[in-house]
C-alpha positions, 0 to 999 in steps of 0.5 A, spaced: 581 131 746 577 127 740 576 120 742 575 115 736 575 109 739 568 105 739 567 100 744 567 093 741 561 090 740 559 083 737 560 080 731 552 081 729 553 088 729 558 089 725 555 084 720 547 086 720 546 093 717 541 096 721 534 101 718 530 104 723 524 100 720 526 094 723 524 097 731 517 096 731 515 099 737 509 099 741 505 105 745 507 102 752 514 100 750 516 107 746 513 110 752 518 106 758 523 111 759 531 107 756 538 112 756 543 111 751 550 113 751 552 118 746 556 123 743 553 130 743 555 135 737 555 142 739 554 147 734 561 150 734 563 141 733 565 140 740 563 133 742 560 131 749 558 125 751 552 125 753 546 121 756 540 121 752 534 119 755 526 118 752 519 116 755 513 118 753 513 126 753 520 128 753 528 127 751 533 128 757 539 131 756 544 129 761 551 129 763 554 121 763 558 118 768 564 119 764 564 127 763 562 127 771 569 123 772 563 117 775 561 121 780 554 125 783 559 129 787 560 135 783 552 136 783 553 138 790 558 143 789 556 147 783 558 144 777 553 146 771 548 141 769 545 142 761 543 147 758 537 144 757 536 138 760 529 136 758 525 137 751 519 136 750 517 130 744 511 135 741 517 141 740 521 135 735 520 137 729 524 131 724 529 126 726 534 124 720 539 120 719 545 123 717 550 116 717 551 109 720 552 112 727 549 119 727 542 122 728 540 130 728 534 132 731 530 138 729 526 142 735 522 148 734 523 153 739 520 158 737 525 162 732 524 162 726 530 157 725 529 149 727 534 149 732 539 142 731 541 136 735 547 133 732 547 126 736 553 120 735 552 113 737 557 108 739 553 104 734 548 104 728 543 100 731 543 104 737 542 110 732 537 106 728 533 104 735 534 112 737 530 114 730 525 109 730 522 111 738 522 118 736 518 117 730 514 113 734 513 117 739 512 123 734 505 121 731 502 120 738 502 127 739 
């Protein structure tokens, strides 16, 4: 089942066309770990959405609410997690922009191959603000 719709966001949004050099961060404020709501691309296509979250050292992979059926329950009783809830900013290796609304970001896990994640925003200055904190963070490692 494939969910096309985007929640609505304000006029200013859909006016403004974002970049990721218009986020200017700070150590502290890169550092303060923010969740956004996403859409993962797995590598056979499906789409997933997902809690992507940032701090300091780190990218988390979560579950959302909404896959969840808006409970902690099924946690208790056995249902998966990730595969990989935790990576670590120092494995990323580049963040591009692939459209208005979607990011890949390249780890290295060891192969020969950089390893993808695909992520798609509900909008592009989610999108944007992802990238910039990400490239942020990368050169302090």
């Amino acid at each position: 089942k494939r969910s096309e719709s985007r929640p609505s966001v304000t006029s200013a949004d859909m006016d403004t066309k974002y970049e990721p050099s218009m986020f200017l961060f700070n150590i502290t404020s890169a550092s303060v770990y923010k969740e956004y709501n996403v859409v993962k691309i797995n590598k056979r296509g499906k789409r997933q959405e997902r809690l992507l979250g940032i701090d300091r050292d780190r990218i988390h992979n979560k579950k959302s609410r909404k896959s969840t059926g808006g409970s902690v329950l099924p946690q208790f009783f056995g249902a998966k997690e990730t595969q990989n809830p935790i990576r670590h900013i120092t494995d990323v290796k580049t963040v591009k922009r692939m459209g208005d609304h979607t990011l890949k970001i390249e780890l290295d896990n060891g192969k020969p191959e950089l390893h993808a994640l695909i992520y798609e925003t509900q909008t592009q200055k989610t999108c944007c603000e992802i990238i910039a904190r990400l490239h942020f963070l990368m050169k302090l490692k």
